[in-house]
Backbone as CSV, one residue per row, in Angstrom:
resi,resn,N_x,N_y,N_z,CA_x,CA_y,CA_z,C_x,C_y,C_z
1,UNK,-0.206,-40.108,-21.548,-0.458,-40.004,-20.120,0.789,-39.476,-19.400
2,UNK,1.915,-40.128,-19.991,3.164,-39.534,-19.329,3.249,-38.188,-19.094
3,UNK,2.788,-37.496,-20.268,2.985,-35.665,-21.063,2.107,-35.108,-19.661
4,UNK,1.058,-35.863,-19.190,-0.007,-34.673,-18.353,0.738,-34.697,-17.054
5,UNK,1.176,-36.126,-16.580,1.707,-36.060,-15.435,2.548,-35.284,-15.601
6,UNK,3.888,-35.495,-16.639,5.305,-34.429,-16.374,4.651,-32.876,-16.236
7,UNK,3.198,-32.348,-16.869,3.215,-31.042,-16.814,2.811,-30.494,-15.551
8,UNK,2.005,-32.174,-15.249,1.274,-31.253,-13.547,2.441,-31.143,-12.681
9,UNK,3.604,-31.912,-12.784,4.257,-31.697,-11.791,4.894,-30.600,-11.944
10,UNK,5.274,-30.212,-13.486,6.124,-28.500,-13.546,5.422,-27.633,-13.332
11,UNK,3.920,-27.811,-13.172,3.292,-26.887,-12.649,3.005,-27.102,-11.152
12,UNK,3.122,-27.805,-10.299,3.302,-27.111,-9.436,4.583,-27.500,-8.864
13,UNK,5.408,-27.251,-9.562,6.937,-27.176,-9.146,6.922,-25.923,-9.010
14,UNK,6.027,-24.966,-10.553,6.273,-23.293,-10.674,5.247,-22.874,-9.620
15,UNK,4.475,-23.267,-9.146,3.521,-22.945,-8.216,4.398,-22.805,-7.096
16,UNK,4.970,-23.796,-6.633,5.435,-23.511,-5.428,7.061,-22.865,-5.554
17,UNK,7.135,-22.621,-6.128,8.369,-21.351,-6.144,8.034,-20.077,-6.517
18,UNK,7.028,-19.903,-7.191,5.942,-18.771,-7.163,5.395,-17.967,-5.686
19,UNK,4.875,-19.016,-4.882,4.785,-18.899,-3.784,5.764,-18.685,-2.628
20,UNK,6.956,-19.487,-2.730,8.349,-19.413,-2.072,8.698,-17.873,-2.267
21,UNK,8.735,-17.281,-3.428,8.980,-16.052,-4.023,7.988,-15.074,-3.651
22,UNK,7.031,-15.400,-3.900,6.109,-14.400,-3.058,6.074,-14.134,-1.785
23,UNK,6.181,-15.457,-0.741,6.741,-15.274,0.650,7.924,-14.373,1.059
24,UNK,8.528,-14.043,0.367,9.975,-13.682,0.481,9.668,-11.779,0.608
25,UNK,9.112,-11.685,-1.351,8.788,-10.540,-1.880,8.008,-9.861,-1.575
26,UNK,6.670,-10.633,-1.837,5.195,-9.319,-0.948,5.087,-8.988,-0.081
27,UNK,4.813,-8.005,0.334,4.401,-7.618,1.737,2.671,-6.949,1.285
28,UNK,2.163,-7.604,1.691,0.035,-7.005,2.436,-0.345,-5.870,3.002
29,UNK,0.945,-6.191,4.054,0.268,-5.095,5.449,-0.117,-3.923,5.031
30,UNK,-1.169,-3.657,5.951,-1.857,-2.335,5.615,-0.644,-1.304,6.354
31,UNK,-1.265,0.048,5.592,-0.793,1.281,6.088,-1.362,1.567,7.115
32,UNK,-0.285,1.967,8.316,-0.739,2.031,9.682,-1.463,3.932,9.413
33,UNK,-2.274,4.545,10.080,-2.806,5.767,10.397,-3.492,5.599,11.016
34,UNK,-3.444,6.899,12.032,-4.357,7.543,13.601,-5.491,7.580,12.957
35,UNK,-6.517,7.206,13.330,-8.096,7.789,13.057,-8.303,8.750,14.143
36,UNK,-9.036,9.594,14.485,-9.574,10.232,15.787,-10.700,10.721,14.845
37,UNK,-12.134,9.836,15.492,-13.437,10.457,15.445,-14.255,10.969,16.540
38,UNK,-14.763,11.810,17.149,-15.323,12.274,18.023,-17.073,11.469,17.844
39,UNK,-16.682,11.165,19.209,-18.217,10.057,19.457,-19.505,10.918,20.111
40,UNK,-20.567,10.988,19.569,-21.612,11.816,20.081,-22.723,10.799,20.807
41,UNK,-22.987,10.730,22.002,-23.613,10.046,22.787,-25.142,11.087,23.281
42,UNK,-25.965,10.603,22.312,-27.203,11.434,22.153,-27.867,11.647,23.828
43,UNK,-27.544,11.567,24.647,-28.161,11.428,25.981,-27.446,11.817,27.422
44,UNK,-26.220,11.749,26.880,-25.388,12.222,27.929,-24.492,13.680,27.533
């Protein structure tokens, strides 16, 4: 019983420095670009 506890905790010991590290490292953000579509308004 000892063995599962010591592993859950090194796992998320590595979890959360995984994450710490990823906070740091990744960046998501999208690539900013202009769209321009011309809008056709069937009536006017």
């Amino acid at each position: 019983m000892r063995h599962i506890i010591k592993l859950v905790l090194v796992l998320a010991l590595l979890g959360g420095i995984g994450l710490v590290a990823f906070a740091f490292v990744g960046d998501l953000s999208p690539e900013r670009t202009e769209v321009i579509l011309p809008v056709d308004l069937n009536g006017f």
